[in-house]
GULUMDO-179626 format. One line per 3 residues: number of its first residue (from 1); their letters; for each residue y, x, z of C-alpha. Coordinates in steps of 0.1 Angstrom, whole numbers, plus 2048, in hexadecimal, padded with zeros to 3 digits. Last residue first. Example, Ala and Ser with C-alpha at 12.3 -4.5 7.8 and 13.67 -1.06 7.14 Angstrom:
2
2	sa	7F5:889:847 ~ 7D3:87B:84E
//
This chain:
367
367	xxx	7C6:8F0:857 ~ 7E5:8E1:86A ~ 7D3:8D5:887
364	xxx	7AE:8E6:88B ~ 7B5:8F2:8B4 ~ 7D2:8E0:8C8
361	xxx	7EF:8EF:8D5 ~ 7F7:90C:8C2 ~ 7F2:8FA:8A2
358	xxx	80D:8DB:8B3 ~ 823:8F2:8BB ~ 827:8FE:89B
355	xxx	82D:8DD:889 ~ 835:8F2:867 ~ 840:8D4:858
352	xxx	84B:8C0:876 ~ 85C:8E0:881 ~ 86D:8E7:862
349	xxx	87C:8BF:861 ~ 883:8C2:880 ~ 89A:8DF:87C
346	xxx	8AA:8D5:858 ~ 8B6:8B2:869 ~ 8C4:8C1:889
343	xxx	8D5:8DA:872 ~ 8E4:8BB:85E ~ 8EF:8A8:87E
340	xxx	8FF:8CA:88E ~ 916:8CD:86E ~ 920:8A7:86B
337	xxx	926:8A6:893 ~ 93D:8C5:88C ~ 94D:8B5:86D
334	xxx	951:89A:882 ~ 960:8AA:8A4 ~ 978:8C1:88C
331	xxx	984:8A4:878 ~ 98F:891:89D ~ 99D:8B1:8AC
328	xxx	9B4:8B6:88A ~ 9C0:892:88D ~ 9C4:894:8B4
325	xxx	9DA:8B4:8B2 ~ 9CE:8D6:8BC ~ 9D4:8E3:8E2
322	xxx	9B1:8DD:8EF ~ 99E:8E9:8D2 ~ 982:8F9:8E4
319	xxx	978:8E2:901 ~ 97E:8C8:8EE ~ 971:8D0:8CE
316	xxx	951:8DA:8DD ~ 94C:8BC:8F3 ~ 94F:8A8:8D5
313	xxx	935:8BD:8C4 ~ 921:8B7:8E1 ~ 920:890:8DE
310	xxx	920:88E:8BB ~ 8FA:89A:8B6 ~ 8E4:87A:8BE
307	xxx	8FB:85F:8AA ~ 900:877:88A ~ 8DB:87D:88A
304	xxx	8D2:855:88B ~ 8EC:851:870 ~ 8E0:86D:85A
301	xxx	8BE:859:854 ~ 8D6:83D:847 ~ 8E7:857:832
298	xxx	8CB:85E:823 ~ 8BB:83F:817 ~ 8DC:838:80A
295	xxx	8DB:856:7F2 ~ 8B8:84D:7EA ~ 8C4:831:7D4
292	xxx	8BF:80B:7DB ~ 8E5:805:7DE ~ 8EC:7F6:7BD
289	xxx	8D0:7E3:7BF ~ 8E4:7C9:7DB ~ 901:7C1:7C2
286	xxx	8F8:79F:7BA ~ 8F9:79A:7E2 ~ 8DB:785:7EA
283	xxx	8C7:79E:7FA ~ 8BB:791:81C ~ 8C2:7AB:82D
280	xxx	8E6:7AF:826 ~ 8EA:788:82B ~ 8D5:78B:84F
277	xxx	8EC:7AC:857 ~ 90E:796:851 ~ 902:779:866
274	xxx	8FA:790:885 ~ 91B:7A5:880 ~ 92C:784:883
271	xxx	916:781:8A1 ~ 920:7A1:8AD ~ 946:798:8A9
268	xxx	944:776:8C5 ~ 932:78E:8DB ~ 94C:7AA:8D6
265	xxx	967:78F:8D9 ~ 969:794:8FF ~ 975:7B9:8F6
262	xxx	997:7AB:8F4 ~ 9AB:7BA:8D6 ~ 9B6:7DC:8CF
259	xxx	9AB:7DD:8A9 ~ 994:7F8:898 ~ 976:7E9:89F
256	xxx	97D:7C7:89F ~ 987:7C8:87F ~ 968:7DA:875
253	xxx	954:7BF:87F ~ 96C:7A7:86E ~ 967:7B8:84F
250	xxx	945:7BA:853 ~ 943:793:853 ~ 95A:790:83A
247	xxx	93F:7A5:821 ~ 921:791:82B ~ 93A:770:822
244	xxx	942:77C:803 ~ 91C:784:7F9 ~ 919:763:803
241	xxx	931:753:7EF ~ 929:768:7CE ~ 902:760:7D3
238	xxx	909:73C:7D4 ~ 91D:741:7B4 ~ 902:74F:7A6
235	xxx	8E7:735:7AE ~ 8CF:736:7CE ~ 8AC:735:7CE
232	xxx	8A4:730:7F5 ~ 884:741:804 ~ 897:75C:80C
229	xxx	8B0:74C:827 ~ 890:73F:836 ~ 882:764:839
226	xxx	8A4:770:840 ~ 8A9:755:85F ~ 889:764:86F
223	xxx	895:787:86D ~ 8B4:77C:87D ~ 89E:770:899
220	xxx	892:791:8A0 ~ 8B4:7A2:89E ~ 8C0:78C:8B7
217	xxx	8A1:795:8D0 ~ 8B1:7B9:8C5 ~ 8D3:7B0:8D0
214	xxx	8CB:7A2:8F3 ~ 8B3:7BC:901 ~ 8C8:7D8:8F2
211	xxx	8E7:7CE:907 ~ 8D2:7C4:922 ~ 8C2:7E5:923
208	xxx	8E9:7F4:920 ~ 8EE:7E5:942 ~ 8DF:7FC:955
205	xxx	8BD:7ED:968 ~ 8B1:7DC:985 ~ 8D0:7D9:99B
202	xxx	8ED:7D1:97E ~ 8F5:7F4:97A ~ 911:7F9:963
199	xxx	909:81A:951 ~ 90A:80E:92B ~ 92C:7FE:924
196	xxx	939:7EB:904 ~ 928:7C6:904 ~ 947:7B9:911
193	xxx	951:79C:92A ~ 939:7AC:945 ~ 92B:792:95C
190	xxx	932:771:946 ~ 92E:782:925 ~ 910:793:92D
187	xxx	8FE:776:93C ~ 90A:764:91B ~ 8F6:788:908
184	xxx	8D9:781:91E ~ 8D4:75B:91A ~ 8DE:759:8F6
181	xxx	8CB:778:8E8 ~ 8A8:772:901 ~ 8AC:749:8F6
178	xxx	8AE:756:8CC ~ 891:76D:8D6 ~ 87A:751:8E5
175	xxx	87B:733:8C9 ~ 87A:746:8A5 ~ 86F:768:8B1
172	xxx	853:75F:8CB ~ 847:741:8C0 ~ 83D:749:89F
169	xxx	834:76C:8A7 ~ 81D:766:8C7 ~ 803:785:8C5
166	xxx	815:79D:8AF ~ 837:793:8BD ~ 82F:78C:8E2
163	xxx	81D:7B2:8E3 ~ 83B:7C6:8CE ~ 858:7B7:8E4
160	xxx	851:7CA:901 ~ 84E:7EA:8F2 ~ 868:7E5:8DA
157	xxx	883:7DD:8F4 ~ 877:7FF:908 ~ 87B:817:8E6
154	xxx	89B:803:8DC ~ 8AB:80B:906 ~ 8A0:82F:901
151	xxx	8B0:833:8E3 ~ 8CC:822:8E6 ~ 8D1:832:906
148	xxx	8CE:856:8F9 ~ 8F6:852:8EB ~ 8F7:860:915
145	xxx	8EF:881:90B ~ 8EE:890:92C ~ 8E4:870:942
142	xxx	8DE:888:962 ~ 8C1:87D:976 ~ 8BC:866:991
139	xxx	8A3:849:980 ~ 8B3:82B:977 ~ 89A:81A:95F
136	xxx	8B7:824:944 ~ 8AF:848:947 ~ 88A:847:93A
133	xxx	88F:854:918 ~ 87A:870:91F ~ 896:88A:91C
130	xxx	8AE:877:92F ~ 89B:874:94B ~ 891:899:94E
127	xxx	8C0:8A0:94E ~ 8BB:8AC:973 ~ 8AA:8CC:964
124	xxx	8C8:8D5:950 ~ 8E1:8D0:963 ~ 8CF:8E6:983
121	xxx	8CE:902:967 ~ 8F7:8FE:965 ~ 8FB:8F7:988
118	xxx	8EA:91A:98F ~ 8FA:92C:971 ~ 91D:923:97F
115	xxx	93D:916:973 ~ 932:8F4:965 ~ 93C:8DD:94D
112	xxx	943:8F3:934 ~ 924:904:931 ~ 90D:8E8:93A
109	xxx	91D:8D1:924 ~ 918:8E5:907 ~ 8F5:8F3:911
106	xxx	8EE:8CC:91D ~ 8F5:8BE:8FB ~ 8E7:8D6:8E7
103	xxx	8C5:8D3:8F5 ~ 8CB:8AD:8F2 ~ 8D6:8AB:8CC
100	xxx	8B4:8C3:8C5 ~ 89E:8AD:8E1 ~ 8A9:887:8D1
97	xxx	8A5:89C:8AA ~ 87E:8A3:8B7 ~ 879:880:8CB
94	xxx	884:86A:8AF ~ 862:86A:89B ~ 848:874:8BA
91	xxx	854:855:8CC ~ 84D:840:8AC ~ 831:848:8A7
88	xxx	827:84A:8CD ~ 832:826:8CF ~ 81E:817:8B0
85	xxx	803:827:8C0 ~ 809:817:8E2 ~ 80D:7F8:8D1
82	xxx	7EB:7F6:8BE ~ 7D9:7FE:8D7 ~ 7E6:7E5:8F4
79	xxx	7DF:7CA:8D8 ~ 7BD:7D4:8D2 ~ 7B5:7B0:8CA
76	xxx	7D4:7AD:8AF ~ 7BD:7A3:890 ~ 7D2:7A7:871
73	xxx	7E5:78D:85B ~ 803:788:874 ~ 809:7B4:86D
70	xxx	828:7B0:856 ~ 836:795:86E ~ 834:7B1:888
67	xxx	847:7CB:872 ~ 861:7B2:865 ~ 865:7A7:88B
64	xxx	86B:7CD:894 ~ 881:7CF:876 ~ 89A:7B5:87D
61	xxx	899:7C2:8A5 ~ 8A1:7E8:89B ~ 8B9:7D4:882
58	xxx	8CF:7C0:89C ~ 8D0:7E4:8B3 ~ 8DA:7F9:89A
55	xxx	8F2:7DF:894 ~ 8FE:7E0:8B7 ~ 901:805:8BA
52	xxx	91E:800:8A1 ~ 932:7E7:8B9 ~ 93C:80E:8CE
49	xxx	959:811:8B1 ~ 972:7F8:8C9 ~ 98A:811:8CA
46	xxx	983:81E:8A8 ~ 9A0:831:8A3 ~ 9BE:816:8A9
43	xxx	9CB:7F7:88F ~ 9E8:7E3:8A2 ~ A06:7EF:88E
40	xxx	9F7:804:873 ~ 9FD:82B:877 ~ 9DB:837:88A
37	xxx	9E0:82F:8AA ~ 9D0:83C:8C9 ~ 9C7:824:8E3
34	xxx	9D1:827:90A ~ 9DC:847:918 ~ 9C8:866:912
31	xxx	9B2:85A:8F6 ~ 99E:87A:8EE ~ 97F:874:8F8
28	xxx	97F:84F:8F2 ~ 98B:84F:8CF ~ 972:86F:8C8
25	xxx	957:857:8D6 ~ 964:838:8BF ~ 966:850:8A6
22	xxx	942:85B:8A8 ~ 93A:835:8AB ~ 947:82B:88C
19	xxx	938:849:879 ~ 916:838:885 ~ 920:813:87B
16	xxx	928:820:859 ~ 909:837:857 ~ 8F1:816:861
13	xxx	904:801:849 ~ 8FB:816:82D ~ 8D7:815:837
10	xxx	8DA:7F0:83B ~ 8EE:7EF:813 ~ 8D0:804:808
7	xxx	8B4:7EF:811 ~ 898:808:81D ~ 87A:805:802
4	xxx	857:7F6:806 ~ 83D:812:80E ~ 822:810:7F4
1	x	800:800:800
//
């Protein structure tokens, strides 16, 4: 069976979303006193650029259902099996550019941070949480690379979700994860008025799970709404609307990033962002071929790189480039995020070719 093809506008998407972020952590880094302008009355530098990890979080939960609905046809008996391989596949895929971005992370951190070898070492040991994707549970250990969350919150989400949707599909995303969305992301709303924040401890768990617990059962159900979007034959100018509509939508989304206004509305934006990812998924913008080229496959693999290796090159600029203007800072943090994300990529991509731990390790592998 061939491996069906990424869709090129969601890849796109994914490296928007990801440069959205970077400025939104340049905005806050550097962001002295309130919001840094950019020229246009009421328009800042991402202020609001932290909605991006939401759509990685409303497709992580698309393609999980996708995945499970792919599977309704085979026997799911060894259930416990199945996910724990599915888990350790995917562990063992983010887990070499996750240790790259964090190794940098907490020799960056740990130099400038702290003035002595002995708080620098104990840094680095009390950051064992982070590396095993574990912090968000609340265990006492430095959160190094905090961008980690989304990783360790999407690795969690999916092992819960994986058992109700291979063995209960029908029920699970079409009645269950639209209740999860509305009754944890209105929880949200009441307690916290903004999805932004990842630390808040609400006495069982940080916030962020909630964050990732809410979006992703949305994601699921968005899958469901393609599938019946899909089975619709629409005409041209039905197309035309709704590829205008999936356009506003991101608009908006991008609107709200870059404007100063309440961060109530990020609930009322990630559903816009909700609607516009169901239209991009399900293919009825006329234009939609145009971005099924390898190009757009890239850059959605760049986006998870660009997430993981900001956070140091931030630091970096910073801690270096104190006295240089906020424009000149801000180009200097990405092309140094661009730079460590494209060595990241060329260093995993030796080892899991070469994979010479794993020929040390274990006898017949790589013959």
């Amino acid at each position: 069976m061939t491996k069906k093809a990424k869709n090129g506008r969601v890849e796109l998407l994914r490296f928007i979303f990801a440069l959205g972020i970077l400025f939104f952590h340049i905005h806050k880094r550097f962001a002295v006193n309130g919001n840094i302008s950019i020229g246009i009355k009421g328009v800042y530098f991402f202020n609001h650029g932290y909605i991006g990890v939401e759509f990685f979080f409303l497709v992580s939960g698309y393609l999980l259902a996708a995945s499970a609905f792919a599977k309704s046809s085979q026997r799911s008996e060894y259930i416990g099996t199945e996910t724990a391989n599915m888990m350790w596949k995917k562990f063992k895929h983010v887990f070499p550019y996750h240790l790259f971005a964090l190794i940098l992370t907490v020799i960056v951190n740990g130099y400038f941070l702290h003035n002595t070898a002995k708080a620098r070492i104990a840094y680095a040991v009390d950051s064992w949480a982070s590396l095993f994707f574990v912090q968000i549970f609340g265990f006492d250990s430095s959160w190094v690379n905090k961008l980690t969350w989304y990783l360790d919150v999407w690795l969690v989400v999916t092992f819960i979700f994986w058992y109700f949707l291979r063995k209960h599909y029908d029920v699970f995303a079409k009645i269950v994860c639209p209740l999860i969305a509305l009754f944890v992301l209105g929880y949200m709303s009441h307690e916290f008025h903004s999805l932004a924040g990842i630390d808040g401890w609400t006495g069982h768990f940080y916030k962020c799970f909630l964050r990732g617990l809410g979006e992703m059962a949305l994601g699921c159900s968005a899958y469901s709404i393609t599938r019946q979007l899909n089975k619709l034959s629409f005409t041209v100018a039905g197309k035309r609307i709704l590829a205008l509509i999936e356009l506003a939508c991101y608009l908006l989304v991008l609107r709200y990033a870059v404007t100063g206004v309440d961060p109530k509305y990020s609930f009322v934006t990630l559903f816009i962002m909700c609607t516009g990812l169901i239209l991009t998924f399900s293919n009825v913008n006329p234009c939609h071929k145009i971005f099924d080229k390898p190009v757009f496959a890239w850059c959605g693999k760049m986006s998870l790189l660009i997430y993981l290796n900001q956070f140091y090159s931030i630091r970096l600029i910073q801690s270096l480039c104190s006295n240089l203007s906020f424009p000149v800072k801000a180009v200097l943090c990405i092309i140094t995020t661009f730079v460590g994300a494209l060595i990241c990529d060329q260093v995993v991509t030796f080892f899991n070719k070469t994979k010479p731990f794993t020929k040390l390790m274990i006898e017949g592998e790589g013959e």
